[in-house]
Chimera marker file (.cmm) of the C-alpha trace (Angstrom):
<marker_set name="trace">
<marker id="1" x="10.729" y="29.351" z="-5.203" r="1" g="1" b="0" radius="0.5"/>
<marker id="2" x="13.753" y="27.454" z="-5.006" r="1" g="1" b="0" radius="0.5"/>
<marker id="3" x="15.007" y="24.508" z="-6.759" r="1" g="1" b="0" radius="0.5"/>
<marker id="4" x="14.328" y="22.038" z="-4.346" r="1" g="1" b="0" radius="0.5"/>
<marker id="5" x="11.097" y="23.288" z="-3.508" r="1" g="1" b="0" radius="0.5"/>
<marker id="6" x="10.043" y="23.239" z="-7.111" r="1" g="1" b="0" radius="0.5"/>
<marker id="7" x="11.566" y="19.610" z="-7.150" r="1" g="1" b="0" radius="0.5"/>
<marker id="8" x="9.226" y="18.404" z="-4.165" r="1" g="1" b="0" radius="0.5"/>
<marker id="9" x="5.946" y="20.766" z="-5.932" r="1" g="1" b="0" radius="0.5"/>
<marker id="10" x="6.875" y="18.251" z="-8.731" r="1" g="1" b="0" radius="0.5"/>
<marker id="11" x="7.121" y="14.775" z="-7.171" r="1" g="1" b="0" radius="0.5"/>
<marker id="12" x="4.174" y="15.594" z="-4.877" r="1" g="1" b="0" radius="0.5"/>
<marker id="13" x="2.099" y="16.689" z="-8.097" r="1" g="1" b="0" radius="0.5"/>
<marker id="14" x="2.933" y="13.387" z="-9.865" r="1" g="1" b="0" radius="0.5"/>
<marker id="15" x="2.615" y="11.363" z="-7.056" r="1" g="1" b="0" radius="0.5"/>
<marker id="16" x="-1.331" y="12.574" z="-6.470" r="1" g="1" b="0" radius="0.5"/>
<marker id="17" x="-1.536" y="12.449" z="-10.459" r="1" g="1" b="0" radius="0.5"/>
<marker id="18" x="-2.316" y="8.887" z="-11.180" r="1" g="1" b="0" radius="0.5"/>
<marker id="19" x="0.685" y="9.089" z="-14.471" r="1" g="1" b="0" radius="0.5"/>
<marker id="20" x="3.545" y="7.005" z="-14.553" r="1" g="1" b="0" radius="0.5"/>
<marker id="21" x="6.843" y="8.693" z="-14.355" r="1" g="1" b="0" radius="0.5"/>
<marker id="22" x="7.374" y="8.737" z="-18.081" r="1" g="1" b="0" radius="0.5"/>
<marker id="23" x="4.343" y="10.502" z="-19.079" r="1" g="1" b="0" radius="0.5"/>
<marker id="24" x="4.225" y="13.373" z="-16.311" r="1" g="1" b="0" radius="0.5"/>
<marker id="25" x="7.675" y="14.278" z="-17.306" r="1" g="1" b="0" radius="0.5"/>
<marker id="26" x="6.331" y="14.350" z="-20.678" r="1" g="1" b="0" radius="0.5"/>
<marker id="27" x="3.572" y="16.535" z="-20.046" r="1" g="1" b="0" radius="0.5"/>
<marker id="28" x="5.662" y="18.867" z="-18.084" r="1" g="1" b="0" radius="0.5"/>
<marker id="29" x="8.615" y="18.859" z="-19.887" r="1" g="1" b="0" radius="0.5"/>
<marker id="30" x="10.819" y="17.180" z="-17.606" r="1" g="1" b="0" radius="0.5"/>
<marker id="31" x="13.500" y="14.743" z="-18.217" r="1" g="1" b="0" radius="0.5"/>
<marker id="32" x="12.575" y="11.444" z="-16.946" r="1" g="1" b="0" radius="0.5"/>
<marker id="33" x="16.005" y="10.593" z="-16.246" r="1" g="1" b="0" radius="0.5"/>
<marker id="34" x="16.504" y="13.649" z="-14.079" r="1" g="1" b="0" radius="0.5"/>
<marker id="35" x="13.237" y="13.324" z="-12.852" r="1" g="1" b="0" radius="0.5"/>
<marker id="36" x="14.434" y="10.221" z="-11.001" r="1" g="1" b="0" radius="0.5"/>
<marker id="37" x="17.194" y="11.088" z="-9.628" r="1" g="1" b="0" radius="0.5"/>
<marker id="38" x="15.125" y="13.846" z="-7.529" r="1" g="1" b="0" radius="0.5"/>
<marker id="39" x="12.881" y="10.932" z="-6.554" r="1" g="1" b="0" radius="0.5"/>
<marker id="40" x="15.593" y="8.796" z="-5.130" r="1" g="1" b="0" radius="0.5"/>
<marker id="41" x="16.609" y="11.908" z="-3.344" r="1" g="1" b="0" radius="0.5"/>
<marker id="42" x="13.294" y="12.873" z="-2.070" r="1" g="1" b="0" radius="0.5"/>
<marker id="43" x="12.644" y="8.942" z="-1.047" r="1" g="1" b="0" radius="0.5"/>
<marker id="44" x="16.314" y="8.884" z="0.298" r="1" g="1" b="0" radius="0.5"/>
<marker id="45" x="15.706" y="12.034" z="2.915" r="1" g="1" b="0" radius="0.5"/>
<marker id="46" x="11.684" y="10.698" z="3.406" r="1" g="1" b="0" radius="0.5"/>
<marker id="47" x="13.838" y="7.339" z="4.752" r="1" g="1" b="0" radius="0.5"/>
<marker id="48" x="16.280" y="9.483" z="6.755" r="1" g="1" b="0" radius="0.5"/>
<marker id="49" x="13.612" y="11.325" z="8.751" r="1" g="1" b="0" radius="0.5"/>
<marker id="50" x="11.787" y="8.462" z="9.771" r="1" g="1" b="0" radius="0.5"/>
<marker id="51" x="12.250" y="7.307" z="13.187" r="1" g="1" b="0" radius="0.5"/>
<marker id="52" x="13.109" y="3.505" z="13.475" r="1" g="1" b="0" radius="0.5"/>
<marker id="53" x="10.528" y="0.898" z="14.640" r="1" g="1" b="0" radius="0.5"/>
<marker id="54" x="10.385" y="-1.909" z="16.376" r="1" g="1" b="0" radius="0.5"/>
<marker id="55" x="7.923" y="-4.630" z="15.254" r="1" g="1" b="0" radius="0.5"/>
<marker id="56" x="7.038" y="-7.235" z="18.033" r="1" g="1" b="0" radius="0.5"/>
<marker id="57" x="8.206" y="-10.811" z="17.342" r="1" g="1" b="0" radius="0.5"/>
<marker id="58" x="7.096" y="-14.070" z="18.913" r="1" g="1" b="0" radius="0.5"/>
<marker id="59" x="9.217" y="-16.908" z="18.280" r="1" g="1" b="0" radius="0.5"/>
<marker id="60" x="8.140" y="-20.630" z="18.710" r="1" g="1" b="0" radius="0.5"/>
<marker id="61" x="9.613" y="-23.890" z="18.331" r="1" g="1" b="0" radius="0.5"/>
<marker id="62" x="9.568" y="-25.677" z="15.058" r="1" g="1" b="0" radius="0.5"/>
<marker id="63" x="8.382" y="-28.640" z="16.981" r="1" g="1" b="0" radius="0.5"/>
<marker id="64" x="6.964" y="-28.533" z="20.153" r="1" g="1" b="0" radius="0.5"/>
<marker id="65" x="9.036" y="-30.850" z="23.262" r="1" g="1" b="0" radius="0.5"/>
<marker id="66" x="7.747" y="-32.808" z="24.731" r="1" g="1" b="0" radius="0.5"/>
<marker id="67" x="10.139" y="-35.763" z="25.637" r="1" g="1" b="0" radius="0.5"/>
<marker id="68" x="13.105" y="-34.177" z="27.789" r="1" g="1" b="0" radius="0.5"/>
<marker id="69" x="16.322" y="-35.875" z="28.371" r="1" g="1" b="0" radius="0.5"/>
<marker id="70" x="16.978" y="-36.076" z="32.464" r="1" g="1" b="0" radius="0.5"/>
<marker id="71" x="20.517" y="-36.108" z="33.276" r="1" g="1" b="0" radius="0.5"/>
<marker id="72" x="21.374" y="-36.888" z="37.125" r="1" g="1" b="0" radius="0.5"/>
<marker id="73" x="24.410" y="-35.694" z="38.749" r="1" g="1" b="0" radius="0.5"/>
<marker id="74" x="25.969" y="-37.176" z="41.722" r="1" g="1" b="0" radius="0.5"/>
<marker id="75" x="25.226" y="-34.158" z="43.751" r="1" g="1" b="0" radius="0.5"/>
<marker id="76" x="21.217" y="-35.013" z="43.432" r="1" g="1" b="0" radius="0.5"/>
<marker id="77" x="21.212" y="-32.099" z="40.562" r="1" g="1" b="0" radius="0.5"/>
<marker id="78" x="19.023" y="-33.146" z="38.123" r="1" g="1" b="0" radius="0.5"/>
<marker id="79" x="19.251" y="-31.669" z="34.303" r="1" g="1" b="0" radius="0.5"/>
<marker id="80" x="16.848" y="-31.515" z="32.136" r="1" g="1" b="0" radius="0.5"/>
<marker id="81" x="17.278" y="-30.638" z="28.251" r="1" g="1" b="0" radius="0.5"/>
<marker id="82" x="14.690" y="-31.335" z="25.662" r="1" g="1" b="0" radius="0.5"/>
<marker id="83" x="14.962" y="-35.157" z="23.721" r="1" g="1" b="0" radius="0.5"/>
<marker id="84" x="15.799" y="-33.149" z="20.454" r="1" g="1" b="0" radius="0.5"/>
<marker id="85" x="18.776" y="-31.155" z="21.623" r="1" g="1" b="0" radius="0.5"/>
<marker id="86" x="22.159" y="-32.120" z="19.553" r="1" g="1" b="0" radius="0.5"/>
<marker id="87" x="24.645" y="-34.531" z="20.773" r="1" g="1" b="0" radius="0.5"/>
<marker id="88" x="27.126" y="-31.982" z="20.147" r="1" g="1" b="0" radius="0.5"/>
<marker id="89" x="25.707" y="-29.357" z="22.040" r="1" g="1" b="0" radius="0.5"/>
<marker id="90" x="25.048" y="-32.003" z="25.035" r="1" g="1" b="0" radius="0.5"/>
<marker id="91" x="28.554" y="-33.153" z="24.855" r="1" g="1" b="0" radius="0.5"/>
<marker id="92" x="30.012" y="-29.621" z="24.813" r="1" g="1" b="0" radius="0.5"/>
<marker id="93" x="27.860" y="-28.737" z="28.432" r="1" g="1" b="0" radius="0.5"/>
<marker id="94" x="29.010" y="-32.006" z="29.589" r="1" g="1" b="0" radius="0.5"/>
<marker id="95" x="32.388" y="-30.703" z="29.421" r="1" g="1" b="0" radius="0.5"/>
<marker id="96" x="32.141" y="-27.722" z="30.860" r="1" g="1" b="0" radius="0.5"/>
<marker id="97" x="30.113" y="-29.984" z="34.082" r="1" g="1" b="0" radius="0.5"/>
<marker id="98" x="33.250" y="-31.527" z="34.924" r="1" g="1" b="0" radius="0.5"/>
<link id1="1" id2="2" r="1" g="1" b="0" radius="0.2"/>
<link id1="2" id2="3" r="1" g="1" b="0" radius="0.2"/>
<link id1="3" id2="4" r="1" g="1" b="0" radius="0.2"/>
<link id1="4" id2="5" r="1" g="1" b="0" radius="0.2"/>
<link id1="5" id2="6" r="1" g="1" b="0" radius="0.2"/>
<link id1="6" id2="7" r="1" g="1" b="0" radius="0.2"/>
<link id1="7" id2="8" r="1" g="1" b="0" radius="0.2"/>
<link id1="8" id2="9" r="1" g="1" b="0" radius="0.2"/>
<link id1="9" id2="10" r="1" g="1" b="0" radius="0.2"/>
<link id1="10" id2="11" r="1" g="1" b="0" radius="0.2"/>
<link id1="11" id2="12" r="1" g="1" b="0" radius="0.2"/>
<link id1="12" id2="13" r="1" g="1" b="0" radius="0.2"/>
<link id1="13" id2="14" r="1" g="1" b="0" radius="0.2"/>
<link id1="14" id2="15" r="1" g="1" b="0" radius="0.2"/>
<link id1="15" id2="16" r="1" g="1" b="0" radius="0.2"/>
<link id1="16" id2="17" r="1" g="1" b="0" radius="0.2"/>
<link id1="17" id2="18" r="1" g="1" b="0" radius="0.2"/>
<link id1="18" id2="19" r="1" g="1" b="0" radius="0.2"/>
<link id1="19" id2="20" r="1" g="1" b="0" radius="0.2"/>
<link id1="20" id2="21" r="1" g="1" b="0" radius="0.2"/>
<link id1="21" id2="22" r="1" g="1" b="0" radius="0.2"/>
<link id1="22" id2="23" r="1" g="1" b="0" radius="0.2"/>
<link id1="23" id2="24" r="1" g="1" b="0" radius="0.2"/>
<link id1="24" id2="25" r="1" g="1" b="0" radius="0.2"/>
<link id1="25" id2="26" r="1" g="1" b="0" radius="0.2"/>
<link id1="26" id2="27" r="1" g="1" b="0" radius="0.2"/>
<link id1="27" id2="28" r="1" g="1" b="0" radius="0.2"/>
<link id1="28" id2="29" r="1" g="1" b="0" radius="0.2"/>
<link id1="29" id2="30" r="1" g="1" b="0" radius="0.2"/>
<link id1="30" id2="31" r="1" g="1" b="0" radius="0.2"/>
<link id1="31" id2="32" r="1" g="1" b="0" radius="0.2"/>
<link id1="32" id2="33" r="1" g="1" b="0" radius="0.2"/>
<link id1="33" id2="34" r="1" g="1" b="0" radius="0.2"/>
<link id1="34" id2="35" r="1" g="1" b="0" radius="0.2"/>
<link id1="35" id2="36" r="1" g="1" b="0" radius="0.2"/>
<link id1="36" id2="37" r="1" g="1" b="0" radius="0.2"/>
<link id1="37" id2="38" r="1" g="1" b="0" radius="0.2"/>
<link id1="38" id2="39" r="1" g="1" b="0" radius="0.2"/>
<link id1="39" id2="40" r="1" g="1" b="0" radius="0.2"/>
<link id1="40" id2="41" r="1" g="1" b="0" radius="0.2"/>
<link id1="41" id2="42" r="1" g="1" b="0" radius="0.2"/>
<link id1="42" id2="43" r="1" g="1" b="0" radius="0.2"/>
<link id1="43" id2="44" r="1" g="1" b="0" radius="0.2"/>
<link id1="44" id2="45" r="1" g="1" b="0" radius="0.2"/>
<link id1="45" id2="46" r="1" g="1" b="0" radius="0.2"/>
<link id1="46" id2="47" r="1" g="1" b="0" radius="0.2"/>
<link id1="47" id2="48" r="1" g="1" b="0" radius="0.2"/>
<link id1="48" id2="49" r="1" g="1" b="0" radius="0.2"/>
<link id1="49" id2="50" r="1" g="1" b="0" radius="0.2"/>
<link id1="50" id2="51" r="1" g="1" b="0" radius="0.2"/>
<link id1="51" id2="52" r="1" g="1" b="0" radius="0.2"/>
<link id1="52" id2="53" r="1" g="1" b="0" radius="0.2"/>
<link id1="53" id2="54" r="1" g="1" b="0" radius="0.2"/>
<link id1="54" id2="55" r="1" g="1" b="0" radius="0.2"/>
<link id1="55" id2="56" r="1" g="1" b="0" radius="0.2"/>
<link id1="56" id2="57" r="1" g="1" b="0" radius="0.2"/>
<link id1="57" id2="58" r="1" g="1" b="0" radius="0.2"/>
<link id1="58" id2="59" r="1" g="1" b="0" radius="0.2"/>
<link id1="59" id2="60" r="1" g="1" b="0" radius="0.2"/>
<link id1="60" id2="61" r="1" g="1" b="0" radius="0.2"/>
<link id1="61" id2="62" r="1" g="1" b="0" radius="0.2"/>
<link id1="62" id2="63" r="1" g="1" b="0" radius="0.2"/>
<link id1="63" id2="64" r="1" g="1" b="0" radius="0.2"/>
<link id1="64" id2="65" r="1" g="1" b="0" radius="0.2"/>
<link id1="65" id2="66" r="1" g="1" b="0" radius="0.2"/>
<link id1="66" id2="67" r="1" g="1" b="0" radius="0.2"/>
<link id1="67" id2="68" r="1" g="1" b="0" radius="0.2"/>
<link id1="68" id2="69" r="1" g="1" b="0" radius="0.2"/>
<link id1="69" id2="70" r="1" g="1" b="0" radius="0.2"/>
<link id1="70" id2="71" r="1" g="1" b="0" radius="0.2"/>
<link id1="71" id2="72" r="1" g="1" b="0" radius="0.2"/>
<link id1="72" id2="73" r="1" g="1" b="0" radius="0.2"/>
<link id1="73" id2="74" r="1" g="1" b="0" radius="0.2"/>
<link id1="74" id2="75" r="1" g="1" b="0" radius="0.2"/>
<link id1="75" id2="76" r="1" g="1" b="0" radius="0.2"/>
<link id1="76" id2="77" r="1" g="1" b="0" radius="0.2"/>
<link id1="77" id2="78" r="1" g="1" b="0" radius="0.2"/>
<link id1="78" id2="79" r="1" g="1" b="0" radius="0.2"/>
<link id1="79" id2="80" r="1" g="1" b="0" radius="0.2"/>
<link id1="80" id2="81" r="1" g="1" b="0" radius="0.2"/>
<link id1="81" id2="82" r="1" g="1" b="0" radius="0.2"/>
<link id1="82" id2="83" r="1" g="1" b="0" radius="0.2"/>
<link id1="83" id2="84" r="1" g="1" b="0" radius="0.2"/>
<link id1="84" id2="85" r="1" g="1" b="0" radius="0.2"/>
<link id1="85" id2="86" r="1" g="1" b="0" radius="0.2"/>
<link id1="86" id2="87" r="1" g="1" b="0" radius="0.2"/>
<link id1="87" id2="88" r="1" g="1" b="0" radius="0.2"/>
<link id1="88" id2="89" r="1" g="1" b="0" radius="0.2"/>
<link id1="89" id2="90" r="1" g="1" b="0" radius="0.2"/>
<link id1="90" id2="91" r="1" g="1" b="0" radius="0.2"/>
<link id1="91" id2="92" r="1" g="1" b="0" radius="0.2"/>
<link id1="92" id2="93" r="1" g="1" b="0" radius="0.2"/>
<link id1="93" id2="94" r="1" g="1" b="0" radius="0.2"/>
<link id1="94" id2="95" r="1" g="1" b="0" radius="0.2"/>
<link id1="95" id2="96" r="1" g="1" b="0" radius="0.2"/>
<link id1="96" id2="97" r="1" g="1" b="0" radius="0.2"/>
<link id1="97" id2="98" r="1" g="1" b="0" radius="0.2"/>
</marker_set>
């Protein structure tokens, strides 16, 4: 058996074990210290492997609109932008209207 396989025997055995870290290293006669560092391994490669996932997300507005700010343009375009939108932002598309 190699090292690494004896390494994985060991964190799989302590993991199903129910001890804390300290004492299975204790009972097995394993530095804790060293002990660790093949767990950060082991969870570095388990993190590796994984394939990425996407979580759905549904965004909503703090505060829902429900006055709008109609804007009419000479050309009988109307704009509409919600009542809460920032003067700065309205100024800037105002500006690029021209």
């Amino acid at each position: 058996m190699t090292t690494q396989e004896q390494q994985l025997r060991h964190i799989r055995a302590w993991q199903s074990s129910g001890l804390s870290q300290t004492s299975y290293c204790r009972k097995h006669g394993l530095n804790s210290k060293t002990f660790g560092n093949w767990l950060r391994t082991y969870r570095r490669t388990q993190l590796r492997s994984q394939p990425g996932s996407m979580v759905p997300v549904t965004i909503t507005p703090a505060v829902p609109v429900t006055d709008y700010l109609r804007l009419r343009c000479s050309g009988g375009h109307t704009l509409e932008v919600p009542a809460n939108v920032s003067p700065q932002w309205l100024g800037e598309l105002l500006k690029c209207l021209d």
